[in-house]
N, C-alpha and C positions, 0 to 999 in steps of 0.2 A: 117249698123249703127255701129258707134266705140262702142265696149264696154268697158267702163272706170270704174278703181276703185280707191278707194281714202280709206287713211286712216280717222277713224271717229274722230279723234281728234281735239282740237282749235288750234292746231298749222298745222292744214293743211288748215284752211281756205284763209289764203293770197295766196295759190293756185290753189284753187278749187272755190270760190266764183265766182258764176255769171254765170259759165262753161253754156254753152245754151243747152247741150244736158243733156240723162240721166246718172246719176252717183252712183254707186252701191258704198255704205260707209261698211267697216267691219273693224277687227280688222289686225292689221299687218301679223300675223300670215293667218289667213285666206285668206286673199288678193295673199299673195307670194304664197299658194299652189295652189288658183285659177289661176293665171297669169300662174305659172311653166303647169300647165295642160290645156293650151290653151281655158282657160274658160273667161279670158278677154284679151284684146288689149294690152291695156297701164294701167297701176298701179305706184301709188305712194305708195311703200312699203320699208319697210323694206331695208337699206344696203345691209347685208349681204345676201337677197338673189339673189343680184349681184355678190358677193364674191362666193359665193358657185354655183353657176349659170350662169357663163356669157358669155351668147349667148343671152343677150340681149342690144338694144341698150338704151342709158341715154341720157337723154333728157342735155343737157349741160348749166351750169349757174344756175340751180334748184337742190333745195333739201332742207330737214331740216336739220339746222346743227345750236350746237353753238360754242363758242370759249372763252368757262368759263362755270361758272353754267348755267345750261339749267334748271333747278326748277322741270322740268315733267321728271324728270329718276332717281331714287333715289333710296335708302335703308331706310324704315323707320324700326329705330330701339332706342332701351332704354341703352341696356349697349355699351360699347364701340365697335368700329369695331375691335378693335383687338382681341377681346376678343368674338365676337361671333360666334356660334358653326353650327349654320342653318340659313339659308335664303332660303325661301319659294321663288321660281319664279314664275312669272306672264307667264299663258301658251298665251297670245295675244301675246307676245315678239317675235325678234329673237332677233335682232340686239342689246338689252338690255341686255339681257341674257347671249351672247357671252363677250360683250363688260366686263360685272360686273367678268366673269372667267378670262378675261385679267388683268383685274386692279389686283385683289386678288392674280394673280400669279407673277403679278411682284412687286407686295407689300410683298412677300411671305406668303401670308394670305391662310389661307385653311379649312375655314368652310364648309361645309356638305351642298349643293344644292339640294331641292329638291323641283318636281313642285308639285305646288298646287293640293291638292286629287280634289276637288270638277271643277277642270275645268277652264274655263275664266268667272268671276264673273262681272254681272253688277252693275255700281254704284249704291249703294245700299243709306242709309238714310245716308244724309252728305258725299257722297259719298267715304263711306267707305266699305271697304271689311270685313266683319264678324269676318276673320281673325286675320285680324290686329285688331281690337278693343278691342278683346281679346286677345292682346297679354300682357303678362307680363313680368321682367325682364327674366324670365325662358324658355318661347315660341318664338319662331325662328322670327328672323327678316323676313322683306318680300321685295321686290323687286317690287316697284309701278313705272306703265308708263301713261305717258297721262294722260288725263282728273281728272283719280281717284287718282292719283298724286296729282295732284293740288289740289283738294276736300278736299284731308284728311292733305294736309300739313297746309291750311288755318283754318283747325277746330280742329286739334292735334300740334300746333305747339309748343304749353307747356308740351305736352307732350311725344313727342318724336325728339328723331336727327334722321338727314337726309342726310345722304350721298350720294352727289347728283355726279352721274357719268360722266357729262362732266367737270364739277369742275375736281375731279379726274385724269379725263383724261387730261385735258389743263397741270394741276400740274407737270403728271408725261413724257410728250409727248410735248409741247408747241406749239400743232398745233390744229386747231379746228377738232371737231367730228363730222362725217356726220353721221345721225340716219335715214333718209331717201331721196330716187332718185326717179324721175318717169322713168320709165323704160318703154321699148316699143318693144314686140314681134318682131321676125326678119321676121317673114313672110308678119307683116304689111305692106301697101304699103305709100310713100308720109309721111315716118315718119318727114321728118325736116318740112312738113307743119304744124300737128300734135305739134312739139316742137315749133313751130314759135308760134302757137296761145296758148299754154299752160306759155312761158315767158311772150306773152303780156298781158296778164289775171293777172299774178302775180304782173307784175309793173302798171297796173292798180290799182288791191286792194292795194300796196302798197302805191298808189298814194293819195289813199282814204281812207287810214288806221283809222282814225278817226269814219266814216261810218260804216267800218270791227265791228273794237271793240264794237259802239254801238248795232249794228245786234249782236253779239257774246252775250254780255250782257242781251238783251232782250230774246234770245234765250236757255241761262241758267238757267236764275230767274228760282226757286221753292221754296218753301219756310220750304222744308225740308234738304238745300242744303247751305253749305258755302256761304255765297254771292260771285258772281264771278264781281268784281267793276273794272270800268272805267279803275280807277288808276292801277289795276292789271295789267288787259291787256294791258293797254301802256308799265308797265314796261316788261312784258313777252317776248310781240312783241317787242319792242327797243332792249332791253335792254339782254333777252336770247336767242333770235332766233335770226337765219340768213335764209338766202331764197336763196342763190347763192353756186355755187358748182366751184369756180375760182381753183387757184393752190394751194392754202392754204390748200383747203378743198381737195383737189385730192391727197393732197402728207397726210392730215388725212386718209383717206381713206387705202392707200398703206400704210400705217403705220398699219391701223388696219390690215389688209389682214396680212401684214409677224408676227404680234402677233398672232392672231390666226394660222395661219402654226408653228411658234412655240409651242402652246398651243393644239397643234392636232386637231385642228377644222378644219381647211382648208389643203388641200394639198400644199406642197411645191412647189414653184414658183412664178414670179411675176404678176399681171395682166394687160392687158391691155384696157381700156375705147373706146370703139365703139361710139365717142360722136354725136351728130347730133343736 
């Protein structure tokens, strides 16, 4: 049986929706050390740990990526980016994490990164992180991804700015950002079968994307929780996400890789894409 993981986010759904076998959801972070330690097959995770890792093959034409503001990668913060001193990281991250020490260093910004004491926090009430709630102009910005992204931008939006990093990154690079591949062990056998049914799945849902959104919808409602509406997710899905990983997003990609070898994240060299 394939073991498959997915990230647990609403921007994984135009991929994962419908999938007929079983599918293990966690956060990015956990996924990429599962996959690296031959504990799943194929995962949609995290970029970079393709960048930092590759000896695996990518499934070709998929990914999450935008090519402007993506809304779910951000900085929520009060006083200005230039001026602030800490940002809390999200430990589910990689590729978020990475990407936010790229931007800062070629913006020559240089606040103080540090990860969250308390670990990777579930969306909590309004799906906000405790942290953040209490933050004041004095406590450290923080670094929100996915879901709890979107929760806290739609119910603090008065009350704080949001420096959202493919914005940034479009700004300062004018190519789109990939934030996640599905990515597929080398030992697997029959991977372009594997990739064959994971593209036709995507243009499927994206075929149905109406259906998506209201499933999405229905499955958020609480009533402790930002409303997550119709209108959102059309604009989310249209309008921030992409789903294809063409040249645009290949030569994003390799952009990111030689900033991080810049940045000492990555070692120096170029990579190359094993696509299928």
């Amino acid at each position: 049986m394939l073991r498959i993981g997915c990230v647990k986010y609403l921007n994984a759904r135009p991929l994962i929706r419908g999938w007929p076998g079983e599918v293990e959801f966690d956060h990015p972070s956990a996924l990429c050390e599962r996959l690296a330690n031959g504990e799943l097959d194929v995962a949609l995770v995290s970029s970079f740990e393709f960048l930092r890792n590759p000896i695996y093959r990518i499934i070709d034409d998929l990914s999450i990526s935008s090519d402007g503001p993506v809304y779910s990668v951000v900085v929520a913060h009060q006083d200005e980016i230039s001026q602030i001193e800490e940002i809390e990281l999200d430990p589910a991250s990689e590729t978020a994490v990475n990407l936010l020490r790229c931007l800062l260093g070629e913006l020559g910004l240089n606040p103080h990164l540090k990860q969250r004491s308390t670990g990777i926090l579930p969306v909590g009430p309004a799906g906000v992180s405790p942290a953040v709630v209490k933050s004041g102009s004095a406590a450290p910005a923080q670094l929100l991804i996915g879901d709890q992204a979107i929760h806290f931008r739609e119910s603090h939006a008065d009350e704080f700015q949001f420096w959202d990093l493919g914005e940034q990154w479009n700004k300062l690079m004018g190519l789109p950002f990939v934030y996640a591949l599905w990515l597929i062990r080398p030992e697997v056998v029959a991977p372009k079968q594997i990739a064959d049914r994971l593209r036709g799945l995507r243009d499927e849902n994206l075929g149905r994307l109406n259906e998506l959104i209201a499933d999405a919808v229905a499955r958020v409602a609480d009533p402790g929780q930002a409303e997550i509406t119709l209108e959102f997710l059309n604009c989310y899905y249209h309008k921030h996400l992409r789903f294809s990983f063409g040249k645009a997003e290949k030569e994003g990609l390799r952009t990111f890789a030689q900033l991080c070898a810049k940045r000492g994240l990555l070692p120096e060299g170029g990579i190359a894409f094993d696509l299928v």
